[in-house]
Structures are given as C-alpha cells and as structure tokens.
N, C-alpha and C positions, 0 to 999 in steps of 0.2 A: 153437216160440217161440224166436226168435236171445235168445242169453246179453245181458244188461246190462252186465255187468262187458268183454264184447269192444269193445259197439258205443264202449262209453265210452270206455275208450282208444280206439279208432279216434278218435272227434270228438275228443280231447282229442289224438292228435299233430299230425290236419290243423289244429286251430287254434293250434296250437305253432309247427307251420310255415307256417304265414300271417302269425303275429304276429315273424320277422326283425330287421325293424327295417331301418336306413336304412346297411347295411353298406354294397353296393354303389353307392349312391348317396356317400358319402364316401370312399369311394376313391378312387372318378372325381373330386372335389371336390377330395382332397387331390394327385393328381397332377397336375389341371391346373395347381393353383397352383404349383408346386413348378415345372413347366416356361414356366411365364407369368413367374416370379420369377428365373429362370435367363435366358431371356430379355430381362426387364428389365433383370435387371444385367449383360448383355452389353449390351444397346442404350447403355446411360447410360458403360461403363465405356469402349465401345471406341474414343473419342475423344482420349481420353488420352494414347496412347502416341504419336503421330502426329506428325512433324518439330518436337516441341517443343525438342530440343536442338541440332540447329543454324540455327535461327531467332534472328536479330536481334531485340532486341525492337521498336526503331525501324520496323522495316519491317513489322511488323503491320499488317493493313489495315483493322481495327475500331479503331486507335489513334487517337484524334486529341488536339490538345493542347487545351488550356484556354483558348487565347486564340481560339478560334472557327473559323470554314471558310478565313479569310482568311491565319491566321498573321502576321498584319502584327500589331507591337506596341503599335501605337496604337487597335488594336481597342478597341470600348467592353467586351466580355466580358475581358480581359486583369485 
C-alpha cells in the first residue's frame, strides 16, 4: 500500500504549481504598455521640434485672418 503522507505532498505541490497566478500574463501586459506609451510619446512629441524657429509666423499656412477668405476690410466677418 503507497505511503499517504508521499501521495499527499505529491497532489499538494502539482496543485501549488498549477495555482501561479497570472505572472506571466502581466509581464507581457506590463511591457506592451510600457513600449505602446514610449511609442506614443514619440508619435505626439516628434512634431515639435520641426522648422519652428525660423518660420515667419505670417506665412503659416493654417493662418488665416479674422476678416475671412477675402481679406478685404469691408468683409461682413471683419
């Protein structure tokens, strides 16, 4: 007749290590984010540095004035 006290520890380490947990699953978790957020803040940031300092502001091409498409000062938006 096999011993109690062996089998028992036996089931008792294979359920030890069946019950983990969700280690490698948060790794992978925490290092996608980590390279998605690196990423991002390269996407948003890398526009910034770009001919902003010897650009006129006048000749921006998303400028336009307040007095509408026409620039004439009689415009009704003026």
């Amino acid at each position: 007749m096999p011993d109690i006290a062996e089998a028992t520890a036996a089931l008792t380490g294979i359920a030890a290590a069946a019950q983990q947990g969700a280690g490698d699953t948060l790794r992978v978790v925490l290092l996608v984010s980590m390279v998605g957020g690196a990423l991002l803040a390269w996407f948003l940031l890398r526009g910034y540095g770009r001919g902003r300092a010897d650009e006129d502001p006048s000749e921006r091409s998303g400028d336009t004035s307040a007095r509408g498409a026409s620039g004439d000062a009689g415009d009704a938006n003026a």
